[in-house]
N, C-alpha and C positions, 0 to 999 in steps of 0.2 A: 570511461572516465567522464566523470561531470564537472563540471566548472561554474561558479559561482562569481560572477563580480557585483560591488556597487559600488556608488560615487559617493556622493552627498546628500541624495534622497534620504529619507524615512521611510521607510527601509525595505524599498522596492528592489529586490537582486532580479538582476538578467542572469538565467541558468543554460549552460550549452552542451550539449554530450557529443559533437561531434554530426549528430544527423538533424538535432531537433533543438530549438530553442524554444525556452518558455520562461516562466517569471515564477517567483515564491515573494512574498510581503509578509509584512502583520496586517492586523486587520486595523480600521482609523480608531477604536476604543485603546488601542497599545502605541499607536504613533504612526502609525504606516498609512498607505495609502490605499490599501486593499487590492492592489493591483493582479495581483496572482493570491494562490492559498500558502496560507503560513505553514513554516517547516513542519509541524505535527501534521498540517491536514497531507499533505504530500508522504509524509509516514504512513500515518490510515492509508493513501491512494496507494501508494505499492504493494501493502498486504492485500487490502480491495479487488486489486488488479492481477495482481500474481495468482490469488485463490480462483477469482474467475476464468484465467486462461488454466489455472493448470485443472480444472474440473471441464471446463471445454473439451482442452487435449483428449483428459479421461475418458470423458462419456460419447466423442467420439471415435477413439480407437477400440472402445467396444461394442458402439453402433447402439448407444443406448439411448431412446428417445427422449433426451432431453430438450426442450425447446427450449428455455430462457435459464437464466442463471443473475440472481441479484446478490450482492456481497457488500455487505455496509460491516464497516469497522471501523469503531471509538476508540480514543485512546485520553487515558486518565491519570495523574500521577497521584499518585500518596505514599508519604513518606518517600523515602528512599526506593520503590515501586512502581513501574510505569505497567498499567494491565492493558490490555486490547481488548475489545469486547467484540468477536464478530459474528455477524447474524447472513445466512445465507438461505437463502431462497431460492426453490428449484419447483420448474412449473415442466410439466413433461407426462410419458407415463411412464412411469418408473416406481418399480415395488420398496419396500423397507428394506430389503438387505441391500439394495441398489444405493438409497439416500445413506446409507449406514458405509457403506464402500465412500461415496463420494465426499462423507464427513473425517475418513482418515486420508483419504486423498486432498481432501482440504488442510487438513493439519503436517503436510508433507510438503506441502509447495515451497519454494524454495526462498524465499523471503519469511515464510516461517520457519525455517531450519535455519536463518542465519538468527534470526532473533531469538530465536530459543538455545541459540548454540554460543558456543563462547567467543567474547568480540573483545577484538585488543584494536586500536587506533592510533595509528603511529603519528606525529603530526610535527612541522618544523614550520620555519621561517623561511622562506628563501631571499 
């Protein structure tokens, strides 16, 4: 569980899960203060960061010589559509059926199963 507060700033939120605090803002072109990265780029950061752990996990529970792993993903809305664009990069040796494995294993990680899956958000006042 993540938790969100702000005061009176523009629009610097202090965010808590419980082990880690950190900040989300806008950026000063929107009103904010640039203090942490705004809610989209923290979107991009989770698919980012989920793709690259879960192709870590992968490539090393089959001991496949991957040495580095880069994962950059955009995120754009139009119309009623919000798309992701992700681009990953893998430096290692590793043949084509191996980057081919780890391109469905990218599309499996779990932050992309929720976004691609059906999302209902419950939400109330307390």
């Amino acid at each position: 569980m993540t938790t969100a507060s702000i005061a009176s700033n523009h629009y610097s939120v202090k965010l808590q899960n419980g082990r880690h605090e950190f900040a989300a803002d806008e950026p000063m072109d929107k009103g904010g203060t640039d203090a942490g990265p705004a809610p989209d780029e923290i979107l991009e950061a989770s698919l980012a960061s989920c793709t690259a752990i879960t192709l870590r996990m992968y490539a090393d529970r089959k001991e496949w010589k991957v040495t580095a792993i880069e994962v950059t993903v955009s995120l754009e809305r139009a119309d009623n559509k919000t798309i992701f664009t992700r681009s990953i990069k893998l430096e290692g040796n590793i043949d084509e059926i191996q980057r081919e494995r780890l391109l469905q294993i990218a599309k499996a990680c779990p932050v992309s199963k929720t976004l691609l899956g059906e999302i209902e958000i419950n939400s109330r006042i307390a």
